[in-house]
Backbone bond lengths (Angstrom), bond angles and torsions (degrees), N, CA, C in turn:
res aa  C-N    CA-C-N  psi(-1)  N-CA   C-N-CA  omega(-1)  CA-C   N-CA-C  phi
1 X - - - 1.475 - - 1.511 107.81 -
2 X 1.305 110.56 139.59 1.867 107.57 -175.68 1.338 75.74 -96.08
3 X 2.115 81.19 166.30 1.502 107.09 179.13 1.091 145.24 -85.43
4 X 1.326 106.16 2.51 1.639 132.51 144.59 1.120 124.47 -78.87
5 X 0.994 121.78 17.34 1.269 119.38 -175.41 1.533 108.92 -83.63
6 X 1.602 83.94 -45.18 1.753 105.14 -171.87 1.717 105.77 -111.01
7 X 1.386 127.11 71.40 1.536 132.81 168.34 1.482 114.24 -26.57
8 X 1.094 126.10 110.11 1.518 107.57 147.75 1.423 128.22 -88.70
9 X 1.663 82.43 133.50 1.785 97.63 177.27 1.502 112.02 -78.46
10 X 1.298 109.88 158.54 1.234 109.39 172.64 1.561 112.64 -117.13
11 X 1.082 119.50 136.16 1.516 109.76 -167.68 2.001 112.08 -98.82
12 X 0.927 109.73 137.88 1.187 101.88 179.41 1.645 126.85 -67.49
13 X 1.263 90.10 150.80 2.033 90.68 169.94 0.771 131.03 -97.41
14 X 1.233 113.64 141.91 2.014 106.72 -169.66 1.958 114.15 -60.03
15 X 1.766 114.96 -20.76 0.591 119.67 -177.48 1.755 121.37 -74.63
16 X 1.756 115.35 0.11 1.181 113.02 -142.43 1.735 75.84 -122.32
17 X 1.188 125.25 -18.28 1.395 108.35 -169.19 1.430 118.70 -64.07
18 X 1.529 115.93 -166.48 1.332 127.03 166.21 1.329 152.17 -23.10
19 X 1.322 105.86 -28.27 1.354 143.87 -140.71 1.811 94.46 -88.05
20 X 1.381 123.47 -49.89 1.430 134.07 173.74 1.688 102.11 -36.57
21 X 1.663 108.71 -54.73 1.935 114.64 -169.63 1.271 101.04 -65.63
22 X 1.379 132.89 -42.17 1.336 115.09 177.56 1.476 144.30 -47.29
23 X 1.606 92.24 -24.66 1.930 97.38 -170.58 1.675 89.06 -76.84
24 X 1.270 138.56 -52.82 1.204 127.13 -168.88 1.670 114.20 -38.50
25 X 1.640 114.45 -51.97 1.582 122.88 -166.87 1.824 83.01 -65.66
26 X 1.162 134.60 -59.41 1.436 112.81 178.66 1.580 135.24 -45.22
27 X 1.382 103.99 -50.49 1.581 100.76 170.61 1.603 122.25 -56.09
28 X 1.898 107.29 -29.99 1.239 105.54 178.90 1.880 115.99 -60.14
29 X 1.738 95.31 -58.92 1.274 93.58 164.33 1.723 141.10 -33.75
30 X 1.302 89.84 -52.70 1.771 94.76 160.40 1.269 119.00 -49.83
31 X 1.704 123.59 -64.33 1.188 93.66 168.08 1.381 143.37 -93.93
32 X 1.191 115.00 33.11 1.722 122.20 159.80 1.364 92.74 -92.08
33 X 1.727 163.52 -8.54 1.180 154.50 157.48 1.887 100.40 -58.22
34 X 1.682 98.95 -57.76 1.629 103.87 -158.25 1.724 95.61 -62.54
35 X 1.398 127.61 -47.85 1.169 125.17 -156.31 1.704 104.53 -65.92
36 X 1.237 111.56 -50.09 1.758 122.82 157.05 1.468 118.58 -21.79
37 X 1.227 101.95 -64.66 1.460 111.38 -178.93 2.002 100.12 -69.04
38 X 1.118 127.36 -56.10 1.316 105.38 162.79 1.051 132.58 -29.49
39 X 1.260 115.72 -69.52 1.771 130.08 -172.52 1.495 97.07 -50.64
40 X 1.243 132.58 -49.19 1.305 123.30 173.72 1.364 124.44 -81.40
41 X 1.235 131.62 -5.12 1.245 113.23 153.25 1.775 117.25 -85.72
42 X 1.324 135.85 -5.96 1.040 161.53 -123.69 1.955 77.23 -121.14
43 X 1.165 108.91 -53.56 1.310 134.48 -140.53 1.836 96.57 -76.23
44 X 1.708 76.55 -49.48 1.853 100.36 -176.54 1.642 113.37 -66.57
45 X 1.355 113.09 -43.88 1.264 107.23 -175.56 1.458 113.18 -91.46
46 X 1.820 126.71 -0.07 1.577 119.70 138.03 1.347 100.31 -44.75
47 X 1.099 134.38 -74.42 1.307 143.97 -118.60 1.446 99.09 -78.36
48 X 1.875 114.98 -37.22 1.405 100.03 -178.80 1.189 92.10 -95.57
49 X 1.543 150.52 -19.54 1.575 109.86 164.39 1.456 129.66 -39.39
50 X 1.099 94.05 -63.12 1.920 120.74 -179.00 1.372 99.31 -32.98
51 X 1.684 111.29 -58.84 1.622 107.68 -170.18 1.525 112.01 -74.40
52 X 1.297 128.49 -14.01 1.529 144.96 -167.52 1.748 101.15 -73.31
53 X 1.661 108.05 -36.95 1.489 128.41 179.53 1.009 104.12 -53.46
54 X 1.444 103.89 -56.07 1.636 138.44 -151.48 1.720 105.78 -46.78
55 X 1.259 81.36 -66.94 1.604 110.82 -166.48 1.849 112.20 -80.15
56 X 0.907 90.46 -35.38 1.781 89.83 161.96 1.301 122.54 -55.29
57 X 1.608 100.87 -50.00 1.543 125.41 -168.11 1.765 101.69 -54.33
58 X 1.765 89.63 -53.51 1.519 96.77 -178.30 1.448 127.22 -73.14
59 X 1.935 114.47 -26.43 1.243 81.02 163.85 1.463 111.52 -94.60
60 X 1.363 128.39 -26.46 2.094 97.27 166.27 1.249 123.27 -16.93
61 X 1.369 128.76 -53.46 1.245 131.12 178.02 1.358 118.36 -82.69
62 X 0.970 125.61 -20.28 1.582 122.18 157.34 1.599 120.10 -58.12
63 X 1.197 105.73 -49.95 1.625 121.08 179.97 1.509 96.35 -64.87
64 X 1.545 126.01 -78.88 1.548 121.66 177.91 1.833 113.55 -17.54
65 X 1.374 104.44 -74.42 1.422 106.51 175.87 1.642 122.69 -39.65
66 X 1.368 111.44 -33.47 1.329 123.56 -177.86 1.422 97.35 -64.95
67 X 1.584 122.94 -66.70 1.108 119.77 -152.67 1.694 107.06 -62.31
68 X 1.288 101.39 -36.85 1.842 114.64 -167.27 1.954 104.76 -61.83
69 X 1.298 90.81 -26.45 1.463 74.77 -179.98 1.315 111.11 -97.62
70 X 1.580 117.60 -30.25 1.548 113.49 -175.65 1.540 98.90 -60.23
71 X 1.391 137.56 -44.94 1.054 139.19 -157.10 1.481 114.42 -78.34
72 X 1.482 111.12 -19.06 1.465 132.74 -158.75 1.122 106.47 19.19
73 X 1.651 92.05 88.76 1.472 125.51 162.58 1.332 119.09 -95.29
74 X 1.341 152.39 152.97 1.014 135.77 -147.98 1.959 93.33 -117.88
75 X 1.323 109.90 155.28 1.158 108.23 -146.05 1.636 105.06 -74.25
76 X 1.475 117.30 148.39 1.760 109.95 -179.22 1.558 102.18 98.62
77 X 1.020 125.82 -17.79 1.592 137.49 171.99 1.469 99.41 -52.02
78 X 1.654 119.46 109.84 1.778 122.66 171.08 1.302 89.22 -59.01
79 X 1.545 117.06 143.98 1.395 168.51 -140.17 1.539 103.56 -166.71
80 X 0.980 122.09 114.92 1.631 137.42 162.07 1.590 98.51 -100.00
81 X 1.455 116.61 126.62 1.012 135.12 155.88 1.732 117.43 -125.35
82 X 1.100 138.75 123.14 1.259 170.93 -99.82 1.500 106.14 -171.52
83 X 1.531 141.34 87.41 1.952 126.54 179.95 1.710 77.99 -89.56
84 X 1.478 112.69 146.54 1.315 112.63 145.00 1.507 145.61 -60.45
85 X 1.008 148.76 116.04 1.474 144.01 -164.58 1.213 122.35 -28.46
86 X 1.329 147.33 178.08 1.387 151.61 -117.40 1.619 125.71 26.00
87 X 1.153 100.83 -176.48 1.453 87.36 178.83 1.543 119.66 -88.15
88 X 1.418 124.92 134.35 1.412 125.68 157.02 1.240 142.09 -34.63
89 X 1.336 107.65 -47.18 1.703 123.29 169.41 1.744 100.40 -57.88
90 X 0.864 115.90 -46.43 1.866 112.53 -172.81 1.301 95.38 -57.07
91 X 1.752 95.61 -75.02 1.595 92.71 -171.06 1.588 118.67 -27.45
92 X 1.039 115.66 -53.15 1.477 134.11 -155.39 1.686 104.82 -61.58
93 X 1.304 93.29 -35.52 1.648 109.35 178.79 1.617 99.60 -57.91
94 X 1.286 114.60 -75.65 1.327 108.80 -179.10 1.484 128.97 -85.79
95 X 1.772 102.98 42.75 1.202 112.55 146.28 1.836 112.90 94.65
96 X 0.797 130.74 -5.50 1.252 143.51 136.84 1.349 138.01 -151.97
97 X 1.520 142.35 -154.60 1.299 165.73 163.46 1.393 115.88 -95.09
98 X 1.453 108.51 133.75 1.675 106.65 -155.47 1.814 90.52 -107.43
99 X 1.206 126.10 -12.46 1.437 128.34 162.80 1.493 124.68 -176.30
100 X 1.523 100.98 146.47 1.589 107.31 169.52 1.461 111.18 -156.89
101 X 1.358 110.64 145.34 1.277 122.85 177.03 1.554 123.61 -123.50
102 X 1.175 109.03 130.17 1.420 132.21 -176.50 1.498 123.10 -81.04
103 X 1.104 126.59 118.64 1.745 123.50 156.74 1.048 122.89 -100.74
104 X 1.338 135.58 142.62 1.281 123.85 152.22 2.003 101.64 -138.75
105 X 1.174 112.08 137.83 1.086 127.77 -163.33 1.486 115.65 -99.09
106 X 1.346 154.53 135.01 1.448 156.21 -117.75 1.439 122.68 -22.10
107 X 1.238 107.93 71.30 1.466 136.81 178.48 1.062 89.59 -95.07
108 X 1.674 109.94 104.21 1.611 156.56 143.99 1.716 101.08 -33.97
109 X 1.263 120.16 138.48 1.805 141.98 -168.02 1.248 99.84 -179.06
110 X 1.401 115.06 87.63 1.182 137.52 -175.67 1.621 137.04 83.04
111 X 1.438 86.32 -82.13 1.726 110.58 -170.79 1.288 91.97 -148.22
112 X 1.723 132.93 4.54 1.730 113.40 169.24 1.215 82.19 -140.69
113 X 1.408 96.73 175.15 1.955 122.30 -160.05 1.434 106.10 -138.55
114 X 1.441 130.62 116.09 1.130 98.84 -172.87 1.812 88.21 -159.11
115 X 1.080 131.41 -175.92 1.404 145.57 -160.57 1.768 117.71 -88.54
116 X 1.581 117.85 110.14 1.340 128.90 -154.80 1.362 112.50 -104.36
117 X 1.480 124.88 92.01 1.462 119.73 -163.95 1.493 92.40 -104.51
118 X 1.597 116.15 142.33 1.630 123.22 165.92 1.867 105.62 -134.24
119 X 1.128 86.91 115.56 1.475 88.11 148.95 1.783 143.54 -131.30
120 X 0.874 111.16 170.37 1.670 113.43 -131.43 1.690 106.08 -126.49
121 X 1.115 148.21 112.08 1.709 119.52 176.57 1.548 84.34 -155.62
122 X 1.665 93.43 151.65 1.368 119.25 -179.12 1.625 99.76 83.31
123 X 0.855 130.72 32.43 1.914 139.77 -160.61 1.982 99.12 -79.60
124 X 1.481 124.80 89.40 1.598 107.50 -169.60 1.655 97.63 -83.10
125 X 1.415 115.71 171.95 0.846 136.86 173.51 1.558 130.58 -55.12
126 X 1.069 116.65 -30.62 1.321 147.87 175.28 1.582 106.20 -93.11
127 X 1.265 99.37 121.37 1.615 110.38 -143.59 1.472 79.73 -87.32
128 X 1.373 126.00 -44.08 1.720 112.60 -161.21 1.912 101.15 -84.10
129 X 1.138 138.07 0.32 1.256 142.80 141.49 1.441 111.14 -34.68
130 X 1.407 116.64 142.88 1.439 135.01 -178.82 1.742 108.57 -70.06
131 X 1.146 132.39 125.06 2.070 115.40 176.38 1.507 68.95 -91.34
132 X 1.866 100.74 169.95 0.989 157.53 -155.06 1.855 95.12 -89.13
133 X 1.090 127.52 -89.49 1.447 126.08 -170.53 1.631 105.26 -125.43
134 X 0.751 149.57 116.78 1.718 138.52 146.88 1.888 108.93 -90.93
135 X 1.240 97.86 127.33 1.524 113.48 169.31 1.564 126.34 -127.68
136 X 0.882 118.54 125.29 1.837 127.98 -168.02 1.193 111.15 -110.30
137 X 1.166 113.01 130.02 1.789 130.36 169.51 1.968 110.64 -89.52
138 X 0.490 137.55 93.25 1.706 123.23 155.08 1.713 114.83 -74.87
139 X 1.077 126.80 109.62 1.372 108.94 174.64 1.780 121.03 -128.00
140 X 1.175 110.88 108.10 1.568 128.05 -147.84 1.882 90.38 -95.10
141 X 1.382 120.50 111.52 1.188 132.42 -159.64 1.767 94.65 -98.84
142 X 1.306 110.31 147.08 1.360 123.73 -168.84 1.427 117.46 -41.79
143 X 1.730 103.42 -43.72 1.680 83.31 -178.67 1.911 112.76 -96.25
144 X 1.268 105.55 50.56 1.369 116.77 157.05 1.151 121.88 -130.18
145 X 1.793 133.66 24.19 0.986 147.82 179.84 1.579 122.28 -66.34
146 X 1.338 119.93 -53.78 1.146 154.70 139.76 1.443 108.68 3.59
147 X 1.426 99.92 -61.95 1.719 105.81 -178.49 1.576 104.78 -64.23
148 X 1.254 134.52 -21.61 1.789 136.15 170.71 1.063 93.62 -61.37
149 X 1.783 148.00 -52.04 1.127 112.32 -142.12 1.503 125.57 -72.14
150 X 0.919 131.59 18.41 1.117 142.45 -177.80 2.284 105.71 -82.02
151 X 1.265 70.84 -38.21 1.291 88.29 170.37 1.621 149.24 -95.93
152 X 1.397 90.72 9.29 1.862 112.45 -169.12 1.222 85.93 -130.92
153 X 1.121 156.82 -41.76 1.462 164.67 -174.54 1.752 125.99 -121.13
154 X 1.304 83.17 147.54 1.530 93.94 173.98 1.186 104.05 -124.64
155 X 1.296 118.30 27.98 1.693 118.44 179.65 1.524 102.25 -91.59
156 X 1.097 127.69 175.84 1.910 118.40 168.05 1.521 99.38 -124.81
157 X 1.120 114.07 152.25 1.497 141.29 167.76 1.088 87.14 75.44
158 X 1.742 135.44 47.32 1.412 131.62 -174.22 1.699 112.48 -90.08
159 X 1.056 156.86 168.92 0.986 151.09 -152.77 1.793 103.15 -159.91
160 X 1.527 103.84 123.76 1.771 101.01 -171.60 1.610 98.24 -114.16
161 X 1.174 127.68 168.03 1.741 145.42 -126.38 1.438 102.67 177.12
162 X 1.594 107.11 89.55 1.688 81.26 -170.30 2.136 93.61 -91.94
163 X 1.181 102.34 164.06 1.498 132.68 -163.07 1.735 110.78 -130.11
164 X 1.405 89.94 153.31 1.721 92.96 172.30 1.703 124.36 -55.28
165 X 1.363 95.92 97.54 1.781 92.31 -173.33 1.563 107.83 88.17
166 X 1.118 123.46 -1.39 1.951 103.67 -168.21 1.590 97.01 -169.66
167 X 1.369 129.48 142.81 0.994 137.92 135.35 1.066 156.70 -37.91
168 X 1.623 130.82 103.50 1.422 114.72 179.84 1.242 128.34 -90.97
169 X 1.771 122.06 137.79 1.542 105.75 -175.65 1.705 98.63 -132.76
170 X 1.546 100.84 136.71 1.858 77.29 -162.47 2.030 75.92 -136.65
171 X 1.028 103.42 161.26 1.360 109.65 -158.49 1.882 115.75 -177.23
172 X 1.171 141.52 147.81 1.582 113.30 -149.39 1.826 91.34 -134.00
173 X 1.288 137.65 172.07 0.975 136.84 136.11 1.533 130.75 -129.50
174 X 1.390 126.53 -166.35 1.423 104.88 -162.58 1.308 93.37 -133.48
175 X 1.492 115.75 146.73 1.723 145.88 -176.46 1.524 112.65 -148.60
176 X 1.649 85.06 79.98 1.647 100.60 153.45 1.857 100.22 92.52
177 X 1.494 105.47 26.46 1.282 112.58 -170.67 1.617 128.85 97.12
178 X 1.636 88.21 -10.55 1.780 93.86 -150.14 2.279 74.47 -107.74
179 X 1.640 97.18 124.30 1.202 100.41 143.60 1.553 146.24 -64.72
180 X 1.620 113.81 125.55 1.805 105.45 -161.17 1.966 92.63 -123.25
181 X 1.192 111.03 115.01 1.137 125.74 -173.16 1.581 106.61 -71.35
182 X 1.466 107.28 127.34 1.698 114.24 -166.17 1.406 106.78 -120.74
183 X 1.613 137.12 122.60 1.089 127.83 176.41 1.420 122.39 -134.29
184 X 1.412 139.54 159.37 1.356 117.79 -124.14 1.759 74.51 -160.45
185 X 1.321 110.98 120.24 1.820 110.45 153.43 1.498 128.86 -110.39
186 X 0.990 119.47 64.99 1.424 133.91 170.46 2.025 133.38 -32.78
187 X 1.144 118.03 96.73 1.687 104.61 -171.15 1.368 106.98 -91.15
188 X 1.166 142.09 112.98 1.375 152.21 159.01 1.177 116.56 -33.26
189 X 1.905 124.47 125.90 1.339 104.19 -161.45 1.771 91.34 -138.29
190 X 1.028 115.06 178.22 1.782 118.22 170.58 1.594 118.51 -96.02
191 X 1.841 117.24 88.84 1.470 94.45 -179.45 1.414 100.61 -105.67
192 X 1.389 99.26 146.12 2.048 99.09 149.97 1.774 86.66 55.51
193 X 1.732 127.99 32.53 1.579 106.56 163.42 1.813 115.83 66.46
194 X 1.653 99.89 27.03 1.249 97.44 173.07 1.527 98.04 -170.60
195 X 1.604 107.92 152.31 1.892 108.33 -170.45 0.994 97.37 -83.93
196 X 1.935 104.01 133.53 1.809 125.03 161.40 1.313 75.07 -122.56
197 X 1.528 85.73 162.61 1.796 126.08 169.99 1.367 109.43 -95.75
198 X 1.557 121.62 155.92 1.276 120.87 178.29 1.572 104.72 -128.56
199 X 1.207 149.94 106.13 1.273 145.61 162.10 1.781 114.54 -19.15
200 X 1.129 109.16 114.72 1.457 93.50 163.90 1.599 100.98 -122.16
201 X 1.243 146.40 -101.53 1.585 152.95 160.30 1.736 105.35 -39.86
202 X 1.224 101.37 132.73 1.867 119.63 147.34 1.694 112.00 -140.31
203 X 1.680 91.33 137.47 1.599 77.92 177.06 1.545 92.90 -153.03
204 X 1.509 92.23 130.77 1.463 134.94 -179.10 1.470 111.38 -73.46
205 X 1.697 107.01 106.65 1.888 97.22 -175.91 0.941 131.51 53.65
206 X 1.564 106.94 29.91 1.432 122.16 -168.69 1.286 118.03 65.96
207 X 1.167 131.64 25.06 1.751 122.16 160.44 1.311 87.81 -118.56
208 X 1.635 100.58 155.41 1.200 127.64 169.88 1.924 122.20 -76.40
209 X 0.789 121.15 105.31 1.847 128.04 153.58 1.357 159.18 -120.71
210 X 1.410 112.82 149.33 1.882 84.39 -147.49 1.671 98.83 -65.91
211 X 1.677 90.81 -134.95 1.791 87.88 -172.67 1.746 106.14 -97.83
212 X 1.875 104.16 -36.58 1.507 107.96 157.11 1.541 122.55 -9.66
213 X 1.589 92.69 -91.18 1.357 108.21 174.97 1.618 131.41 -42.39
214 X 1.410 104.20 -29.54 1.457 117.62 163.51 1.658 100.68 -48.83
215 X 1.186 91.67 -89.73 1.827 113.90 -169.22 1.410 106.65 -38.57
216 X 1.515 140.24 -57.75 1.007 149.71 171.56 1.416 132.61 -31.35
217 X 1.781 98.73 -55.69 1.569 131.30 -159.21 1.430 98.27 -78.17
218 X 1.318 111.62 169.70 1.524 118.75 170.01 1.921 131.53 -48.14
219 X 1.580 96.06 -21.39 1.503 122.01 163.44 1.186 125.29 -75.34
220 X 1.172 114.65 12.99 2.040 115.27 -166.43 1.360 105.25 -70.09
221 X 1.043 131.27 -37.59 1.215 136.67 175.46 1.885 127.52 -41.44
222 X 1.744 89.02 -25.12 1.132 107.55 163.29 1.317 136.39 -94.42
223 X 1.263 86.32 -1.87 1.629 91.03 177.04 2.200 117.88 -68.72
224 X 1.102 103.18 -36.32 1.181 96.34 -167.04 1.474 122.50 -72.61
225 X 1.957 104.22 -21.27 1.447 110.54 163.07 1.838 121.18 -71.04
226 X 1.426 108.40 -35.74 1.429 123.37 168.95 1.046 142.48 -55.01
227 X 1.865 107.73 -44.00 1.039 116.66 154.29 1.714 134.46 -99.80
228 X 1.324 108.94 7.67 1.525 115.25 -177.23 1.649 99.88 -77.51
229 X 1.589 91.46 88.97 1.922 92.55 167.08 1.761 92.30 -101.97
230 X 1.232 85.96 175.26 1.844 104.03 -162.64 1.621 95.31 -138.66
231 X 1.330 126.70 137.70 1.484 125.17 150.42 1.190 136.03 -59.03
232 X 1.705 100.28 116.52 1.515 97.90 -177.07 2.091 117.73 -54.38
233 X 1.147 124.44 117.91 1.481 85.02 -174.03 1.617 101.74 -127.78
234 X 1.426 117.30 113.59 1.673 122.89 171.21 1.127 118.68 -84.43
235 X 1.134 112.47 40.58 2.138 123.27 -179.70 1.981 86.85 -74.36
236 X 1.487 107.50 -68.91 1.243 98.69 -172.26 1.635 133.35 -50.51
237 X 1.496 105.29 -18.49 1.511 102.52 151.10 1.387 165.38 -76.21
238 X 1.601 86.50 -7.71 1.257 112.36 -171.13 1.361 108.39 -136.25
239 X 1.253 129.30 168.00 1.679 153.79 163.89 1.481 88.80 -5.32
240 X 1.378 131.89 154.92 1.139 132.22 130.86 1.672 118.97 -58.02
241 X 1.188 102.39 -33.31 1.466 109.83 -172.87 1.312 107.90 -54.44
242 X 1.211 141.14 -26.45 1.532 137.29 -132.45 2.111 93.94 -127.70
243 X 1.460 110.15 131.19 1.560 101.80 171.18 1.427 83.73 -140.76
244 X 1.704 93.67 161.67 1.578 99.31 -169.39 1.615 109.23 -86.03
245 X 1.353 123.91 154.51 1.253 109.13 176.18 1.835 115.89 -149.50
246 X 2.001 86.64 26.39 1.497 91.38 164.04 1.539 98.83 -165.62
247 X 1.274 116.98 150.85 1.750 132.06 164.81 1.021 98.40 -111.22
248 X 1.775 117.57 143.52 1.501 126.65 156.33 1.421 97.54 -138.87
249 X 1.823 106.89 125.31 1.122 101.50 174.46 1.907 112.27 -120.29
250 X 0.824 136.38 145.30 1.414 153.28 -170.14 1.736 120.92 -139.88
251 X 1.132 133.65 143.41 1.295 125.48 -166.00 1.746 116.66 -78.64
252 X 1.542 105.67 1.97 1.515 99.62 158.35 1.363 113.50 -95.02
253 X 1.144 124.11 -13.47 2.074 121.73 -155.78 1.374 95.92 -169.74
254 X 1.327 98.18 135.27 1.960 114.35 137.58 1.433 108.63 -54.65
255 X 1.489 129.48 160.80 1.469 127.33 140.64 1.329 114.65 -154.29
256 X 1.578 115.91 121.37 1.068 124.83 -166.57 1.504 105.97 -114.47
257 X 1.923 93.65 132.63 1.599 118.72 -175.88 1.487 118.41 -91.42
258 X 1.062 124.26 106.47 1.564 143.46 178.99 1.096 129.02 -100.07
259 X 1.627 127.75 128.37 1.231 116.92 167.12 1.895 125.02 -137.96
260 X 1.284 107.47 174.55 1.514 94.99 173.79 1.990 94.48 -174.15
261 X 1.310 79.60 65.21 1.879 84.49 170.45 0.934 111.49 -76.35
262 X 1.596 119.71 148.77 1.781 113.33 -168.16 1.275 115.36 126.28
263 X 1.928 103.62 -62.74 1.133 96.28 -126.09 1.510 101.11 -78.56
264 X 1.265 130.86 -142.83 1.630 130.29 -167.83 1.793 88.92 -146.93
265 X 1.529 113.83 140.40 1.520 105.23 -166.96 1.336 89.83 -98.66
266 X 1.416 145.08 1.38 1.616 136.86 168.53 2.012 107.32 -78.76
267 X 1.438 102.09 -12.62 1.707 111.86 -179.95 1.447 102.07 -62.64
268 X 2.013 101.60 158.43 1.212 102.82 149.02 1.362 140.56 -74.85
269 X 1.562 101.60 -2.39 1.639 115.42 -174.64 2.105 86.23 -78.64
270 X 0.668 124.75 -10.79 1.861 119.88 -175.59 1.494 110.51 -108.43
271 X 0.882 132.50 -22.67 1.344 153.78 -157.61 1.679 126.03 -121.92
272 X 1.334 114.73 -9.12 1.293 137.67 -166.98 1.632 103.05 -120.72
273 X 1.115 145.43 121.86 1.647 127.37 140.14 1.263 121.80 -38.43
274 X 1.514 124.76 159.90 1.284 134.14 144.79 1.305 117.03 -49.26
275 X 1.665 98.48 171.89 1.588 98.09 155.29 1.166 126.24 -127.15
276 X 1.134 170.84 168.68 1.755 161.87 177.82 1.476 87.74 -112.83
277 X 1.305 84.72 137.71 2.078 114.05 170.29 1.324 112.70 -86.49
């Protein structure tokens, strides 16, 4: 018999089949799942930057507008707005902003102009909601002092000097032709939520006397221009919400301490001026 007659087959092994090509189409699959899930988280955290911009952007300008009108500032007035750090979108999630601070720079109070810091924390979303603390700076820089005297004195052509803690106002009048140099040290105090002066030193021709001796002495007459101080009062410039409840004075600046924790910035206590008595 030839040997073709009778072919041998060869039978296959279970080990030789198909089964090897498959793991590849799996690993591929896996990673077209992992890369997916990248691209979309990739995707996600554009998306909350972008909106993180978003929303900052918008409330800066939400807050600005707030302040410009409560303050009635006239429109185009620089506005410093300040969000406090973390992210916004969180905050926002649970319903408000945990801080922001405000500038506004020679904000006029009366007859002086001087630098308006607010800050703000716990601020909710819901405008008629209570914020957490509001605190105000006024700080009236030396060469706007001048515009007080109206208010530390009742002397004229008086001249103010601010000093460690207290005011100087020195100012002269005339007896018999002869000029007598009058000077007046005044400490700034908190009444009733608005600045009065308190007499401390006057001295007559250069000596020192109390206020007795003023009123008493042959000079009494002077007393009522000398000592007629008046309260400074910035209720009408600001919030109703806000009364002062500290002076610091130093020989570069006034700085006046304000507050109005509580209040809600959709209120009329935010939105309204004071009034002076």
């Amino acid at each position: 018999m030839a040997a073709d007659d009778n072919p041998t087959v060869e039978v296959g092994r279970p080990d030789l089949g198909p089964l090897p090509e498959a793991q590849p189409k799996r690993r591929r699959k896996r990673r077209g799942w992992l890369i997916a899930i990248v691209v979309i988280i990739v995707l996600l955290g554009i998306a909350w930057i972008v909106g993180e911009a978003v929303a900052r952007n918008y409330a800066e300008n939400f807050v600005r507008d707030k302040v410009v009108s409560s303050l009635k500032l006239k429109a185009g007035t620089p506005v410093g707005v300040t969000i406090g750090p973390g992210s916004l979108l969180a905050q926002a999630i649970t319903g408000g902003i945990d801080s922001v601070k405000i500038s506004v720079d020679d904000y006029a109070v009366k007859e002086v102009s001087g630098d308006l810091d607010i800050a703000m924390t716990e601020i909710p979303l819901d405008q008629n909601a209570p914020l957490d603390t509001l605190r105000v700076t006024y700080t009236i820089p030396k060469s706007e002092v001048a515009g007080l005297t109206a208010y530390v004195s009742g002397a004229e052509n008086a001249e103010v000097e601010l000093l460690d803690d207290a005011l100087s106002i020195s100012s002269e009048f005339q007896l018999f032709g002869i000029a007598i140099p009058v000077g007046v040290e005044v400490a700034p105090l908190v009444v009733d939520g608005e600045v009065g002066f308190e007499t401390k030193t006057i001295s007559l021709n250069n000596n020192v006397i109390s206020v007795a001796e003023l009123k008493e002495g042959p000079f009494a007459g002077l007393a009522d221009s000398v000592l007629a101080n008046q309260t400074f009062c910035v209720a009408s410039s600001l919030p109703k919400a806000l009364s002062v409840n500290d002076v610091d004075v130093n020989p570069k600046r006034i700085v006046l301490s304000l507050e109005g924790d509580g209040v809600a910035l959709g209120s009329k206590e935010f939105s309204q001026m004071g009034e002076c008595k």
